[in-house]
C-alpha positions as CSV (number, residue, x, y, z in Angstrom):
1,X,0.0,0.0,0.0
2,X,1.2,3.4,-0.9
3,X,0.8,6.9,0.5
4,X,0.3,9.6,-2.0
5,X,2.9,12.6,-1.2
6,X,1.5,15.1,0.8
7,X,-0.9,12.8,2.4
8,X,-0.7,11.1,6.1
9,X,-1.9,8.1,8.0
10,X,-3.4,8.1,11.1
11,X,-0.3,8.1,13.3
12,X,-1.6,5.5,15.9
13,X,-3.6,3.3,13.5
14,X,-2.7,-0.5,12.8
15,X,-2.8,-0.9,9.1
16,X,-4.0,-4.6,7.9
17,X,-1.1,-7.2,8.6
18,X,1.3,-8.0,5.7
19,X,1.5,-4.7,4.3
20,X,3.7,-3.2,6.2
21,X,6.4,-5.1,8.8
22,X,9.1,-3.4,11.0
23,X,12.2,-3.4,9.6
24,X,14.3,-2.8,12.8
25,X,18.0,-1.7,10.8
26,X,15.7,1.1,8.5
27,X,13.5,1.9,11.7
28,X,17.0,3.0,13.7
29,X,18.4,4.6,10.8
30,X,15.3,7.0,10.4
31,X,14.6,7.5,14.4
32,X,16.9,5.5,16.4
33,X,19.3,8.6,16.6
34,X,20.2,10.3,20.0
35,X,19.0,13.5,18.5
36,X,15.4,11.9,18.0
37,X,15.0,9.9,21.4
38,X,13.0,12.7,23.1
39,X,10.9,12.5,19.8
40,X,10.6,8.8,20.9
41,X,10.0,9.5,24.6
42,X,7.3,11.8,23.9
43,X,5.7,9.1,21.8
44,X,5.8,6.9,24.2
45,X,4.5,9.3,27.0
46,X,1.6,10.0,25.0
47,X,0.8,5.9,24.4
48,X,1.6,5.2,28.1
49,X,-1.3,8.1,29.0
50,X,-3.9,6.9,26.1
51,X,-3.3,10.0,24.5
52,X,-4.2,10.1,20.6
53,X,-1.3,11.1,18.4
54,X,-3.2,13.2,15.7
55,X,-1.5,16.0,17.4
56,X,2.0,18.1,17.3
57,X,5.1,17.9,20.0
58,X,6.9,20.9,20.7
59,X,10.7,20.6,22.2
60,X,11.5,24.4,23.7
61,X,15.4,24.6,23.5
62,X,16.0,22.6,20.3
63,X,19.9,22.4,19.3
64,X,21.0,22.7,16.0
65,X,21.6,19.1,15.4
66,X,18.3,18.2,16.9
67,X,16.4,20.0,14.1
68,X,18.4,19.1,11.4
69,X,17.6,15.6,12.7
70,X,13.9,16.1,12.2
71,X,14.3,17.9,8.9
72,X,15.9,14.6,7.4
73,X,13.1,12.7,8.7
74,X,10.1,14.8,7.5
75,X,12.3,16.0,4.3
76,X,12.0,19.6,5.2
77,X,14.3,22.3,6.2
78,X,16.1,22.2,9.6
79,X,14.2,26.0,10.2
80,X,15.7,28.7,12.7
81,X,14.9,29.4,16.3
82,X,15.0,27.2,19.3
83,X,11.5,25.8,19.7
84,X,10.9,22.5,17.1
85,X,7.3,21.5,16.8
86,X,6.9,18.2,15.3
87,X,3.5,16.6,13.6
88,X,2.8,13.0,14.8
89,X,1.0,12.2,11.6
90,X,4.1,13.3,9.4
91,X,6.3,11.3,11.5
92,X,4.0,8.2,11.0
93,X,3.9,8.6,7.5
94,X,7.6,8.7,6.8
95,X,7.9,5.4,8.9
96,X,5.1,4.0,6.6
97,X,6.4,5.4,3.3
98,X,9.8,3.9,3.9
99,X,8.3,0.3,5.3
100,X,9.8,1.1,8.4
101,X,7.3,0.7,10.7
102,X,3.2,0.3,10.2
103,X,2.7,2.9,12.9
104,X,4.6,4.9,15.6
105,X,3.0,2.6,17.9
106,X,5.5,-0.5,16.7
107,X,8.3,2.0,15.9
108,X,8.0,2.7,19.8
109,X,7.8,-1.1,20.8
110,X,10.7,-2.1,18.4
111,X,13.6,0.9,19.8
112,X,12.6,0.8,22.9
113,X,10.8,-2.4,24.3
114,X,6.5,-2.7,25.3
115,X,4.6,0.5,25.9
116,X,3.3,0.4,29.5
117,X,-0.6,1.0,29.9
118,X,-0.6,3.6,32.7
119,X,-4.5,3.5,33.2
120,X,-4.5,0.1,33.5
121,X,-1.4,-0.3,36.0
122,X,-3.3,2.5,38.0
123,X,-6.4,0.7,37.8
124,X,-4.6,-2.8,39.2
125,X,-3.1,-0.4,42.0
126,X,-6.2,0.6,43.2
127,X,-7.8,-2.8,43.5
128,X,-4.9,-3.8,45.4
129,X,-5.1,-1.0,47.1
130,X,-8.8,-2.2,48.0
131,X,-7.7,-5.6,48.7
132,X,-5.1,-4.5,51.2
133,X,-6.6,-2.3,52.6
134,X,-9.6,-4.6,53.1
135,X,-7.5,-7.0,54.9
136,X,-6.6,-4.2,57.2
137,X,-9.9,-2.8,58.3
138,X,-11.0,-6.7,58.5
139,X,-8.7,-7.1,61.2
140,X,-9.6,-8.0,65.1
141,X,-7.7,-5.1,66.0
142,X,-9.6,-2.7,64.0
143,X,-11.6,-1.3,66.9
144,X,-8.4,-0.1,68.6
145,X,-7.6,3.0,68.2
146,X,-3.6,2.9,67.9
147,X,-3.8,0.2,65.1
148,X,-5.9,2.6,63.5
149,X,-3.9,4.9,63.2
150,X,-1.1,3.0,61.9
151,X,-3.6,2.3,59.2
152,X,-3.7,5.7,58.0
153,X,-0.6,6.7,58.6
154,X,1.0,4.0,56.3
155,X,-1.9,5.2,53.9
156,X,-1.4,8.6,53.9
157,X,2.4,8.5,53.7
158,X,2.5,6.2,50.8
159,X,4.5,3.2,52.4
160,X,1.4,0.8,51.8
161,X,1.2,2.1,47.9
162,X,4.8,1.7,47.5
163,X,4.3,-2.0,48.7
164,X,1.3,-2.9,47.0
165,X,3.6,-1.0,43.5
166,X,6.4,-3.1,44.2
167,X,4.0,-6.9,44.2
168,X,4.7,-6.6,48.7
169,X,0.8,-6.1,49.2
170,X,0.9,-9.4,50.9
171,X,3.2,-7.7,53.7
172,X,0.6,-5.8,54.6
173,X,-1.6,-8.2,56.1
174,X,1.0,-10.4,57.3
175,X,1.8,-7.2,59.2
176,X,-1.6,-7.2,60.5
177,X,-1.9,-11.1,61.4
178,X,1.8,-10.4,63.3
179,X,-0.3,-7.8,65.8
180,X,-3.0,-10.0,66.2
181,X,-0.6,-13.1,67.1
182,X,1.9,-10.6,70.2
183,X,1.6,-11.2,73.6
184,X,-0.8,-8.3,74.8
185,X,-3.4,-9.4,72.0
186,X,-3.6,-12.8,73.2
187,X,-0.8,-15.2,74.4
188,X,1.1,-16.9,71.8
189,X,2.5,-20.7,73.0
190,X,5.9,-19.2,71.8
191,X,7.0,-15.5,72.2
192,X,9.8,-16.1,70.0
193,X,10.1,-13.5,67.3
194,X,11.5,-16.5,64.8
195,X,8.8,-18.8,65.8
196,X,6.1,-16.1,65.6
197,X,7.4,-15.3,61.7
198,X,7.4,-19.2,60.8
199,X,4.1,-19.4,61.6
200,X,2.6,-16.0,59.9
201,X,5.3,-16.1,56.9
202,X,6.6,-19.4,56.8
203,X,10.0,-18.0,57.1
204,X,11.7,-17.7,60.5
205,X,13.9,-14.5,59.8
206,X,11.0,-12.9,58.0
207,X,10.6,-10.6,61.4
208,X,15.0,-10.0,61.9
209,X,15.2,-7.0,59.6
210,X,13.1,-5.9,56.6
211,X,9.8,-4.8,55.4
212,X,7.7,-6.3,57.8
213,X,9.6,-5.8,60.7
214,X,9.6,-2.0,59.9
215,X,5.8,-2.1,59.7
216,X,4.9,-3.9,62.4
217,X,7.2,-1.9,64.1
218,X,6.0,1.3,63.5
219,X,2.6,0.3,65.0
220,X,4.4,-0.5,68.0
221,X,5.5,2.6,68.0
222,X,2.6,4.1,68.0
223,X,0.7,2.1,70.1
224,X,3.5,2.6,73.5
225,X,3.6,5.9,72.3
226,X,7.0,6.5,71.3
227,X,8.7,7.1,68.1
228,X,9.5,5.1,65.2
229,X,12.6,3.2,66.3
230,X,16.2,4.2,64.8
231,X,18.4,1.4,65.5
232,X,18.7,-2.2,66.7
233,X,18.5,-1.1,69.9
234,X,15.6,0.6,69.6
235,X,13.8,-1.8,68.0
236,X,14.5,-5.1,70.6
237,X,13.3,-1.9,73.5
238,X,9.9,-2.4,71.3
239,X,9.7,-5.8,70.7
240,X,10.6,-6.5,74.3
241,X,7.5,-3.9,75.3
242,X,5.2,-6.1,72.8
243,X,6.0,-9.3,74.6
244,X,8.1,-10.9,72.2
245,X,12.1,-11.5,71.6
246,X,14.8,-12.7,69.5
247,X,16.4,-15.1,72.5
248,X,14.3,-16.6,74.5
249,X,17.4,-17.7,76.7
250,X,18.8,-13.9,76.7
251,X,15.8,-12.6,78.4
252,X,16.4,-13.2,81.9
253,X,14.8,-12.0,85.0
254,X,16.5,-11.4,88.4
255,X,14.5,-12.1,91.8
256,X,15.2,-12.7,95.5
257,X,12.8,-14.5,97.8
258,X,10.1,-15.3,95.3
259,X,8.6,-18.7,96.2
260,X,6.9,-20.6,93.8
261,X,4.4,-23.5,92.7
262,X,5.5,-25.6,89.5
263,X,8.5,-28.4,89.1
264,X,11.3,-28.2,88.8
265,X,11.6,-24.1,88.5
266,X,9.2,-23.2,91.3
267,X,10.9,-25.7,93.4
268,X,14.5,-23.8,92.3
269,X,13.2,-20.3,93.0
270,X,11.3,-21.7,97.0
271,X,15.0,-23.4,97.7
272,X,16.8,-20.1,96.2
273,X,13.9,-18.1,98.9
274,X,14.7,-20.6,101.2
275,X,18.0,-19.5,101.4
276,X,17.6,-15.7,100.9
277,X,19.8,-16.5,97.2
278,X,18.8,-13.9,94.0
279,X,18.2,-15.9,91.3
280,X,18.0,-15.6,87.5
281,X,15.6,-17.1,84.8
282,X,15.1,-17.2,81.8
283,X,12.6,-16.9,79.7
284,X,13.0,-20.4,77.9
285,X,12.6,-21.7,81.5
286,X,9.8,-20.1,82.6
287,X,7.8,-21.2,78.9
288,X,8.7,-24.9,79.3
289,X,8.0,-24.8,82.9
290,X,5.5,-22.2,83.9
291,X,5.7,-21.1,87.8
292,X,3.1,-19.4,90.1
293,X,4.4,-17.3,92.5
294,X,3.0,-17.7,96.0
295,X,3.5,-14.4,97.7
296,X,0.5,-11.7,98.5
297,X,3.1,-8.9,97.4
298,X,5.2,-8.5,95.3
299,X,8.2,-5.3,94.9
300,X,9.5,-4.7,91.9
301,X,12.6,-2.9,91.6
302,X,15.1,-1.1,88.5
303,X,18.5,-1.8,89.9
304,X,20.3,-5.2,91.0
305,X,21.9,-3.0,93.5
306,X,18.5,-3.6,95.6
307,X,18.5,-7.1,95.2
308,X,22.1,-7.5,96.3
309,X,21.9,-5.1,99.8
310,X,18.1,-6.9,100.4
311,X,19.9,-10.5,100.2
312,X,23.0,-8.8,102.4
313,X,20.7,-7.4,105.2
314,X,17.4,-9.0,105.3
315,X,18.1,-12.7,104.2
316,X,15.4,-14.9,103.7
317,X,13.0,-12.5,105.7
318,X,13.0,-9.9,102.8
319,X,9.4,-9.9,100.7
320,X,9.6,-11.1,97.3
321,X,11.4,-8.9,95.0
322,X,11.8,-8.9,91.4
323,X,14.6,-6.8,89.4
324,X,13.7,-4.9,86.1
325,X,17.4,-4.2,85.7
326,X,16.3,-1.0,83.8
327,X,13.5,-1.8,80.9
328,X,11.6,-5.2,82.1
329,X,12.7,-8.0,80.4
330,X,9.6,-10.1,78.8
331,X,11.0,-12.7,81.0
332,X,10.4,-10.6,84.0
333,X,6.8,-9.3,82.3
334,X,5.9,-12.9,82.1
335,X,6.7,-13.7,85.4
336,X,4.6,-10.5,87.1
337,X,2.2,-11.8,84.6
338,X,1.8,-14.6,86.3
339,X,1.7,-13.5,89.6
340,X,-0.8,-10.8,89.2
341,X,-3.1,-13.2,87.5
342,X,-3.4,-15.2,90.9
343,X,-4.0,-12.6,92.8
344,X,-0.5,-10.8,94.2
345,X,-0.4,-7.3,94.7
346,X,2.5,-5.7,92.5
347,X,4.1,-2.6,94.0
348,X,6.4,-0.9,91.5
349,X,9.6,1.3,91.7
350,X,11.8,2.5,89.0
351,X,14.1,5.5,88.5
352,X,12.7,9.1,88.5
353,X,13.3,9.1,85.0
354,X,10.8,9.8,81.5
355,X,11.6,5.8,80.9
356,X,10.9,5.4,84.4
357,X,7.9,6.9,84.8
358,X,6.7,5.3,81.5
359,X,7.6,2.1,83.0
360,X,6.0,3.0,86.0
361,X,2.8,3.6,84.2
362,X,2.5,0.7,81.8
363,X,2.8,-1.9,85.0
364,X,-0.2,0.1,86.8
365,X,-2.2,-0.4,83.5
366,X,-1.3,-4.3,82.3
367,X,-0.4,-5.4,86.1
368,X,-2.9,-3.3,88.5
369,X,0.5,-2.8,89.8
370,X,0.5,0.0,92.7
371,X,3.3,2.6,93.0
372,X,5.6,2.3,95.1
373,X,7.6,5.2,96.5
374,X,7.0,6.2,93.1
375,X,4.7,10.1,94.5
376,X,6.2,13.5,93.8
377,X,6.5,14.3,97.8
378,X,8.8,10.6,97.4
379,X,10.9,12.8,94.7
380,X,11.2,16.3,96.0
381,X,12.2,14.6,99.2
382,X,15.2,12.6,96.3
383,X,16.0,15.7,94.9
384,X,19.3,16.4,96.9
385,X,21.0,13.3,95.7
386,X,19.8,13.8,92.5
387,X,23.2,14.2,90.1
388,X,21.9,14.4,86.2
389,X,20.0,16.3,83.7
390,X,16.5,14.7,83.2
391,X,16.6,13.8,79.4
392,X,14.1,13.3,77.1
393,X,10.1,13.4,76.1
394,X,8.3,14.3,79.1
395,X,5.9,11.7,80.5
396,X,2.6,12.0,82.4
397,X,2.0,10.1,85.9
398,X,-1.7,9.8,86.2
399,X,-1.3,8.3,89.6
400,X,0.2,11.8,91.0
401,X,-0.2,14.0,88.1
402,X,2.3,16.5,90.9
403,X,4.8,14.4,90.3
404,X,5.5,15.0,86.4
405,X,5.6,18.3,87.2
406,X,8.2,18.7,89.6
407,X,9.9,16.2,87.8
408,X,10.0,18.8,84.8
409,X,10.4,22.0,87.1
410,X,13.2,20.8,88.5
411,X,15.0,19.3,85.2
412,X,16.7,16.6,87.4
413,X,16.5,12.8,87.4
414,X,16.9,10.4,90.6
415,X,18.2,6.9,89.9
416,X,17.4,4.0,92.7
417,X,20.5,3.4,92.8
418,X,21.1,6.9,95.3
419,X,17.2,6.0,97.0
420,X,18.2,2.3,98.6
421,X,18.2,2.8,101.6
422,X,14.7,4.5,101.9
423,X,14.1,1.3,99.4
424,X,15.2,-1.3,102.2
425,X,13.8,0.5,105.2
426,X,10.4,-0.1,103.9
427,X,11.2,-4.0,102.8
428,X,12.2,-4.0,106.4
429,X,9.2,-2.8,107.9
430,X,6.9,-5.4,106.1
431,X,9.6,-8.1,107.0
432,X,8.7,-7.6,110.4
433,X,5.2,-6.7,109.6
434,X,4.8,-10.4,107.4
C-alpha cells in the first residue's frame, strides 16, 4: 500500500497485517538517533497516557543538530529558532512510506521495548489497594484505636502504595496477622520472634530486619507511644515492650525470695527463697515450665543493686522482690504476669526518670501494679542526691499527676541506685510486719 505525497496516516492506527512489517535496521536509521530519542519518549508518554497522536510535539530549547535531525526525517528544512514543533502524523507517514514501521506505535515497541498502559497499572493499583486495605480494616484489631492509626498513617504516607507497587501487598496483612498473634493481644504458645514469623510467613527470619519488621514496628511505635525506632536497639526496647524477643534464653529476669508452685523451677526459686539466694531465669525456663508465685506482694525494683543489699541485710526474711534491671525483660513481664493473675499485689519502683515513669505507668495499667515510692513528695524529698540532667520526652504520671511536674520544674533525674536505703527501710518494715 502506498501513501500519495502530501498525504498522512493516522499516526496510531494498525494498518491490515502483511502490508507493512518493522524493519528494525531502517527503523534505527530514520529515528533510532540520539537526537530523536526525546521525539521517541514523547511518543511513548503519549501511548503510556492513552493520549491520541493526531496531534504536534513541541521541544522548547532545540539544538541545531536536533532540528536538522527532524528535517531529514520529514524531508523539510532544519528552520531557525529554538523551539521545534513536530507533527505525529508526518512522522508516521515517513515510517510507513519507507516500510519502516506500520505505525509509531510499533516503531516505539521495536527501539525501545513494550509500551506500558498507565490507566490500567493505576487501575490494578487501586484494586490492590482495595484488597489491602480490606484486609486491614477486617482485622480483630480494628476497633483499637492505635492500630488505626497506623492504618492511616502508612496510607497517607504512601508506604502501603509503594508495597502494593512493588507486588509486597501481601506484607501488609501479614503485618496485620503479626499484631493479632503478640503477647498483649492474646498469648502466643511461643513469644519467640523467629517462631512467631514461621508461623505468619513461613520464614523464621522474616521478622530480623526488613519490610515487615519495619511495619509492624511502627505500629508499635505508636501504640506505646514513642517514636519510630532508629536502630537495633531501639527496636529489641519495642519488641521486648510487645512481649516478644529474639532469644528466649537472653531474656532473663532477676528475683530474691520469690517462692513458687511448679516443678522443677518453682521448686529452684522456694530453695533459692529458702535461702535468701537472688536468682536468675530465663525466659525459655519459665515457657517450658510455667511457675506461680506464692507471695501476697510482690516489689518490683530497677537496679540489682537492691536485690544485692536486700539479700545482704534481710536474708530470707526480705518480701519477694523482682529486678527490672532498667526496661523489664519479657522474662520478668511474664513472670509478674503470672503472679498478678493469681491474685499478688504488684508494688512498683523504678528511677525518676521519663523511661521510668513510663515504666511506672504501663505496670499500673497491664499489672494493677501500685506505685511504690513512686509520689512526687517521694521525689522532691530525692532531689538532693539527684546528680543528672533529666533527658528526654516528658511523660505524664496519672497516679500523682504532681509528680510529672516537679519532675519537669526541676530538670533533674533520681536513679534507685542513690534512693536504697529509703528502698530497704520499707522492705524491712513489712519483713517484720509479714
Amino acid at each position: 500500500m502506498s501513501v500519495p505525497a502530501g498525504k498522512s496516516i493516522p499516526a496510531g492506527k494498525s494498518l491490515p497485517p502483511g502490508q507493512v512489517a518493522v524493519d528494525p535496521a531502517k527503523l534505527r536509521r530514520m529515528l533510532g538517533s540520539e537526537e530523536l530519542s526525546w521525539l521517541v519518549e514523547r511518543i511513548r508518554a503519549k501511548l503510556e497516557r492513552g493520549e491520541r497522536l493526531d496531534g504536534t510535539v513541541t521541544l522548547v530549547g532545540a539544538t541545531p543538530a536536533q532540528r536538522r535531525a527532524i528535517a531529514r526525517l520529514l524531508g523539510r528544512s532544519p528552520g531557525r529558532g529554538t523551539s521545534l514543533s513536530v507533527p505525529l502524523p508526518a512522522v508516521a507517514t515517513e515510517l510507513f512510506r519507507a516500510a519502516a514501521a506500520p505505525n509509531l506505535r510499533a516503531a516505539v515497541v521495536e527501539l525501545g521495548g513494550p509500551v506500558r498502559d498507565l490507566a490500567a497499572e493505576r487501575a490494578a493499583d487501586l484494586r490492590r489497594w482495595g484488597d489491602a486495605l480490606e484486609v486491614l480494616r477486617a482485622s480483630r484489631l480494628s476497633g483499637l484505636s492505635w492500630y488505626r492509626e497506623w492504618v492511616d498513617t502508612i496510607r497517607r504516607d504512601g508506604t502501603a502504595a509503594k508495597l502494593i507497587k512493588q507486588g509486597h501487598s501481601d506484607l501488609l496483612g501479614q503485618a496485620a496477622a503479626v499484631l493479632e498473634h503478640l503477647p498483649s493481644e492474646g498469648e502466643p504458645s511461643d513469644p519467640v520472634l523467629s517462631s512467631l514469623a514461621a508461623v505468619v510467613t513461613g520464614e523464621e527470619r522474616a521478622l530480623t530486619d526488613g519490610p515487615l519488621a519495619g511495619l509492624v514496628l511502627r505500629a508499635l511505635a505508636i501504640r506505646e507511644g514513642v517514636q519510630a525506632p532508629v536502630g537495633r536497639e531501639a527496636a529489641q526496647a519495642l519488641w521486648s515492650a510487645a512481649g516478644m524477643v529474639a532469644d528466649d534464653l537472653a531474656s532473663q529476669v532477676l528475683v530474691l525470695n520469690v517462692r513458687a508452685g511448679g516443678q522443677p523451677v518453682g521448686r529452684w526459686l522456694t530453695e533459692a527463697a529458702d535461702e535468701g539466694q537472688p536468682f536468675r531465669l530465663t525466659l525459655g525456663q519459665l515457657i517450658k515450665y510455667p511457675v506461680l508465685p506464692w507471695a501476697l506482694d510482690i516489689y518490683v525494683c530497677a537496679s540489682s543493686a537492691l536485690i544485692r543489699a536486700a539479700a545482704d541485710e534481710l536474708e530470707a526474711g526480705c518480701p519477694a522482690l523482682v529486678c527490672t534491671e532498667g526496661e523489664a525483660s519479657v522474662a520478668c513481664t511474664r513472670l509478674l504476669q503470672a503472679a498478678a493473675s493469681s491474685g499478688t499485689t504488684v508494688h512498683w519502683h523504678a528511677d525518676f526518670s521519663w523511661p521510668g515513669v513510663r515504666s511506672t505507668a504501663a505496670a499500673i495499667r497491664n499489672l494493677n501494679a501500685q506505685p511504690w515510692q513512686m509520689s512526687a513528695v517521694d521525689f522532691q524529698e530525692a532531689l538532693p542526691v539527684a546528680s543528672e540532667a533529666l533527658r528526654g520526652r516528658a511523660e505524664p504520671t496519672p497516679w500523682d499527676p504532681r509528680l510529672s511536674e516537679v519532675m519537669q520544674r526541676s530538670g533533674r533525674m533520681v536513679s534507685e541506685d542513690r534512693l536504697l536505703p529509703g528502698l530497704l527501710s520499707d522492705l524491712a518494715v513489712h519483713q517484720r510486719v509479714g
